[in-house]
C-alpha positions in Angstrom: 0.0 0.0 0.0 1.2 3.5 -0.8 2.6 5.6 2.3 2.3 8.8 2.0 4.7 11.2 3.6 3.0 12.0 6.5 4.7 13.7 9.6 5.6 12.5 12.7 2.9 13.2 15.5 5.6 16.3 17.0 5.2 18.0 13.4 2.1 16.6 12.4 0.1 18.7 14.8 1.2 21.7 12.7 -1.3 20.0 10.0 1.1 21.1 7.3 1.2 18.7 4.3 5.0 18.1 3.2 4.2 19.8 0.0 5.9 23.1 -1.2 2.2 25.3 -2.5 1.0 25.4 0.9 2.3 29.4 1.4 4.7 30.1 4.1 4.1 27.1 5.9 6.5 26.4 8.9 8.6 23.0 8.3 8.7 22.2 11.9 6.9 23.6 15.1 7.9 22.3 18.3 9.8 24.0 20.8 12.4 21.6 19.7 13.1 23.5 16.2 12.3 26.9 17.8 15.1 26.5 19.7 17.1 25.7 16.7 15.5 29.3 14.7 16.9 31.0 18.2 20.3 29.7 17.2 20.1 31.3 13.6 18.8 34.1 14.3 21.2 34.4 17.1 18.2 34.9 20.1 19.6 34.2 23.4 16.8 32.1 25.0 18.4 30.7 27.7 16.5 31.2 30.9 13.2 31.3 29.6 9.8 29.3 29.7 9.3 27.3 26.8 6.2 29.1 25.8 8.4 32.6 25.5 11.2 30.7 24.0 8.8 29.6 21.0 7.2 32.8 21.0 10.3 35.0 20.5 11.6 32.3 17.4 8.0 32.8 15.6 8.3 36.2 16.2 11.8 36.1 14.6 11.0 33.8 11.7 8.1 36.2 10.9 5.8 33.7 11.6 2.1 33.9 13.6 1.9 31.4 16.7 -1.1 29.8 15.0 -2.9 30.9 12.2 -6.8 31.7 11.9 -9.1 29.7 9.5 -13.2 30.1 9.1 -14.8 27.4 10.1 -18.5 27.3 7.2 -20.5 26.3 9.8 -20.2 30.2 10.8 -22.8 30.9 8.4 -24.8 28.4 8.4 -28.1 30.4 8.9 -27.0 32.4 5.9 -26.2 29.0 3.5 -29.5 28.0 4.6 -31.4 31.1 3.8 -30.2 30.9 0.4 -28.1 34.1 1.7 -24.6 33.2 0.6 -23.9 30.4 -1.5 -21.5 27.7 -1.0 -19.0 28.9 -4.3 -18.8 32.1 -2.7 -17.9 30.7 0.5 -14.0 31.2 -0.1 -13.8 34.5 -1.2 -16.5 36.0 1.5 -13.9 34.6 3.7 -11.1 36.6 2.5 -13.3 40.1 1.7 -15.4 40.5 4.9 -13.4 38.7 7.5 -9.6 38.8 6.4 -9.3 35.4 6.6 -7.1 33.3 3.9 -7.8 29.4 4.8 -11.7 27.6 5.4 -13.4 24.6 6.7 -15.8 24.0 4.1 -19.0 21.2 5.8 -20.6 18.7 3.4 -24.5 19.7 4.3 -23.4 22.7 2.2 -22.8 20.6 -1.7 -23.8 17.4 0.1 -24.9 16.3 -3.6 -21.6 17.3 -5.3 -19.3 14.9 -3.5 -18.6 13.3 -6.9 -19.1 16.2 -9.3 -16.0 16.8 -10.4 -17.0 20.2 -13.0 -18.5 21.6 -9.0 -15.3 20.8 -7.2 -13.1 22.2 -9.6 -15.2 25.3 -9.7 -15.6 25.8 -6.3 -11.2 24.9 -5.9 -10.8 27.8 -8.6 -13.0 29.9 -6.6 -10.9 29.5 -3.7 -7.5 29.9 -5.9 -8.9 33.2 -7.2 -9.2 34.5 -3.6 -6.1 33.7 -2.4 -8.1 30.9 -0.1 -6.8 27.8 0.8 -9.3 24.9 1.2 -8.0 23.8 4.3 -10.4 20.9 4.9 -13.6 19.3 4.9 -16.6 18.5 7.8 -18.1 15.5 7.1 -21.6 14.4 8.8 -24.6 12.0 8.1 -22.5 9.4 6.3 -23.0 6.1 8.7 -21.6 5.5 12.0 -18.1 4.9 11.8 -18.5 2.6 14.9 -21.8 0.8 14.1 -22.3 -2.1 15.8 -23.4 -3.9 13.0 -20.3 -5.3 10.6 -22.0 -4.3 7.2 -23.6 -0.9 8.3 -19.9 -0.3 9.8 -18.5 -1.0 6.3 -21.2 1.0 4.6 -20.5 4.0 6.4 -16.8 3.6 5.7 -17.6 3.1 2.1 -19.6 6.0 1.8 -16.8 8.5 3.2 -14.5 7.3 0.3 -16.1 10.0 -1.9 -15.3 12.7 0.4 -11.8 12.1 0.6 -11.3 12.3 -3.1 -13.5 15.8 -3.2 -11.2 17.0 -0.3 -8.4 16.1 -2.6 -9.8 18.1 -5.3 -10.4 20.6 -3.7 -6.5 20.9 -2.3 -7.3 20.1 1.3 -5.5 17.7 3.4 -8.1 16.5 5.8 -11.9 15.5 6.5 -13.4 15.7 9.9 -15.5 12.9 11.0 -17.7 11.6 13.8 -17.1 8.3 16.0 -20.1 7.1 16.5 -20.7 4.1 17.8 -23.3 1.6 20.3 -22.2 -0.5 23.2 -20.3 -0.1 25.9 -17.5 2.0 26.7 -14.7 -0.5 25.3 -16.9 -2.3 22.2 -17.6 1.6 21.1 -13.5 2.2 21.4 -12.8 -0.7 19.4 -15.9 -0.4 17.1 -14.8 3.3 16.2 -10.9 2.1 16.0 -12.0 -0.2 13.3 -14.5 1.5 11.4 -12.0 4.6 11.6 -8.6 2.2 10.4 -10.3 1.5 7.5 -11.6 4.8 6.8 -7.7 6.1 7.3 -6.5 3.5 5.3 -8.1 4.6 2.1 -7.1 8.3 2.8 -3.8 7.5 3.3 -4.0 6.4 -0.7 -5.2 10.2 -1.4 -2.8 12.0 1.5 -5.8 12.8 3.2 -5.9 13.0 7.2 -9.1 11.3 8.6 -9.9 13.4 12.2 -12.2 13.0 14.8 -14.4 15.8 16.7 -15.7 15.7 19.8 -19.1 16.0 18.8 -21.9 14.4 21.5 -21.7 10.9 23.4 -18.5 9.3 24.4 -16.3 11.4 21.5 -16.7 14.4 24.0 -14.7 12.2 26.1 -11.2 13.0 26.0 -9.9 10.1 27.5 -12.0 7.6 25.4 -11.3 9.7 22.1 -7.4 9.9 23.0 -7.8 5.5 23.6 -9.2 5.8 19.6 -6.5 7.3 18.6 -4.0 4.9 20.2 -5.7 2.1 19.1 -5.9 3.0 15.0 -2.1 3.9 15.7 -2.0 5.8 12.5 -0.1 9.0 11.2 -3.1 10.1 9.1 -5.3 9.8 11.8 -6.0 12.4 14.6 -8.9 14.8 16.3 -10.0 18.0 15.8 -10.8 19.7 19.4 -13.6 21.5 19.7 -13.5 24.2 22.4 -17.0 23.7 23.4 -18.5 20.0 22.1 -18.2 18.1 25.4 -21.5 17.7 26.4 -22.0 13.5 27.5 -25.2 11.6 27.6 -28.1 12.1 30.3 -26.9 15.9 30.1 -23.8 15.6 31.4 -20.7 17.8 30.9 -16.9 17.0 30.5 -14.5 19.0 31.3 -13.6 21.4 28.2 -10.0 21.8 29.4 -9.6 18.5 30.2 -11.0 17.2 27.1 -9.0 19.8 24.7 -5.6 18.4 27.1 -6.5 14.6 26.4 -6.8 15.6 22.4 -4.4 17.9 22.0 -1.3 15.5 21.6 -3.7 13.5 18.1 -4.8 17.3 17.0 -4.3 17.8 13.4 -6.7 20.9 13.4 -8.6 23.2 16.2 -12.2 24.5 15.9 -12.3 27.7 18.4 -16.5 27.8 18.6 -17.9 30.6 20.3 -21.2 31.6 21.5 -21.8 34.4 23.5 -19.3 37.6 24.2 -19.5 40.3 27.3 -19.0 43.6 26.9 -14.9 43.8 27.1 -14.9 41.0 24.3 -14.1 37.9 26.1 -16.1 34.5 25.1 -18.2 34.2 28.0 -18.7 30.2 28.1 -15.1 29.3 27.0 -11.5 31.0 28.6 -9.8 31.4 25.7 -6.9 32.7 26.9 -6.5 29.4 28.7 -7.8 27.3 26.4 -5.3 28.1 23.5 -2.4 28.1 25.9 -3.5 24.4 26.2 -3.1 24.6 22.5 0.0 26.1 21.9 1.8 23.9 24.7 0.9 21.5 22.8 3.2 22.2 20.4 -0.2 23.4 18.2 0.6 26.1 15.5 -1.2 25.4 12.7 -5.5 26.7 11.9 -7.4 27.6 15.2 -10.6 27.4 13.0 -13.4 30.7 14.0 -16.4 28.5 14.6 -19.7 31.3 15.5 -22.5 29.6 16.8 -24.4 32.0 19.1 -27.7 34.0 18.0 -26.3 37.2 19.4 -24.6 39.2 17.4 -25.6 38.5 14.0 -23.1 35.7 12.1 -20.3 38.1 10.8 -20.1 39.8 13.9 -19.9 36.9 15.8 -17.3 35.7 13.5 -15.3 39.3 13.8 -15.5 39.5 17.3 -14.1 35.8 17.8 -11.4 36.7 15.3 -10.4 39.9 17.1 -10.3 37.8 20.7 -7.9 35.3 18.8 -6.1 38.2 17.1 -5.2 39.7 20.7 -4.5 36.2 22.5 -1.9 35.8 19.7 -0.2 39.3 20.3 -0.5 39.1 24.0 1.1 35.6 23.8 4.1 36.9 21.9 5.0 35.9 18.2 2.1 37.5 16.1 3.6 38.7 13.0 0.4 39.8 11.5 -0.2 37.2 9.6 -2.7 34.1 9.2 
């Protein structure tokens, strides 16, 4: 079987494909080669925290801590109200919000999956922008974990379409869901297979397959995080999502917990927001601590915007969570205006 040139999971949570189109990328992340850019540059960083040491060789190498992408599901009331249309997704992005890389979701073109004359529009689109299709949200496809062996396979089978549209549309990685049925451990193993399989076939297209804590026992850190050890794959990860940790019978994990037990698998971040006070803080979520959990994690690739309060409207919602992201980036040092 083909392998890919994936990275290792230190520079893989970066989510930079080893390609040389991808614009400025940074080839490695970890405090590791920051401490090697310190060296060039000729930085002293002796004596400080890790954190500051990263932050000063970003700075130097004119690079942003992490860079910003726009999550679609943003706008969903607009794509829904026939509003804004799904082709001028990409360069919306870039004209109203600033914003150069988006998370496209499949309920938008959920029939175009294998219409390649769509795809190709909607990839030049993006090119014309300046955009880069960073990846794809996949949902209502099967349950990856389904109890039953065929359904399992079904569901498998019917993400294989997906991974060739986020292919040609230049992305390098589709979110999915781990649902499953059972108990705690035949729901681990369930997902781990259905999501193997799944892996397998986008390691053939260079595709990372990654999980979101989305409802049930994937809003469990620990039990994602014993997913992900169990696939044991490069191409496989999770995308954390700040606020998706609500458990069965209306119960609650712990968000900075959860985003901890991820964080090591992450191969993208989705930074949802609901609700701001009056100094511009996310009222539900601490940010500030929450991408410091991020960033120590050796993180520095797309914190994906992801609006989905009533109040503001969508595109103030998505500027205000931009501008919160914008001034933890400054405030943590490194922010070169870019991304």
């Amino acid at each position: 079987m083909h392998q890919p040139n994936f990275h290792s999971r230190e520079t893989e949570s970066s989510s930079v494909p080893a390609r040389t189109d991808r614009r400025d990328f940074l080839k490695t992340t970890t405090a590791k080669a920051a401490g090697a850019w310190g060296v060039a540059a000729g930085l002293s960083l002796t004596g400080l925290s890790p954190r500051t040491k990263v932050a000063a060789a970003f700075q130097e190498a004119n690079q942003p801590l992490f860079k910003i992408s726009l999550a679609q599901w943003s706008l969903h009331r607009a794509l829904r109200a026939g509003k804004l249309d799904n082709l001028d997704f990409p360069a919306l992005s870039h004209t109203e919000f600033g914003i150069d890389a988006v998370e496209y979701v499949n309920q938008f073109f959920k029939d175009k999956a294998r219409d390649k004359a769509y795809l190709a529009k909607l990839k030049q689109r993006s090119v014309d922008a300046g955009v880069y299709n960073h990846l794809i949200m996949i949902d209502d496809e099967g349950n990856l974990g389904d109890p039953n062996a065929a359904q399992r396979t079904k569901a498998v089978e019917n993400h294989y379409p997906w991974v060739e549209a986020a292919k040609a549309l230049g992305c390098i990685t589709i979110r999915v869901n781990a649902r499953s049925e059972g108990s705690r451990q035949e729901q681990q193993k369930l997902a781990a297979d259905g999501l193997r399989r799944l892996c397998q076939f986008g390691a053939q297209h260079d595709i990372n397959v990654i999980v979101e804590n989305h409802g049930g026992l994937s809003s469990d850190g620990q039990w994602l995080a014993g997913v992900m050890k169990m696939v044991d794959m490069p191409n496989c990860g999770t995308l954390p999502d700040f606020g998706n940790f609500r458990l069965q019978d209306g119960k609650w994990y712990d968000r900075y917990q959860g985003v901890t037990e991820m964080m090591p698998y992450a191969k993208a971040v989705s930074a949802k927001s609901k609700e701001f006070d009056a100094a511009g803080n996310e009222v539900q979520t601490d940010f500030p601590r929450m991408m410091k959990i991020v960033l120590d994690a050796g993180f520095h690739s797309y914190v994906g915007i992801e609006w989905e309060g009533e109040h503001p409207d969508e595109y103030q919602g998505i500027r205000l969570t931009k501008r919160l992201l914008e001034k933890i980036r400054q405030q943590l040092g490194g922010d070169s205006n870019k991304g």
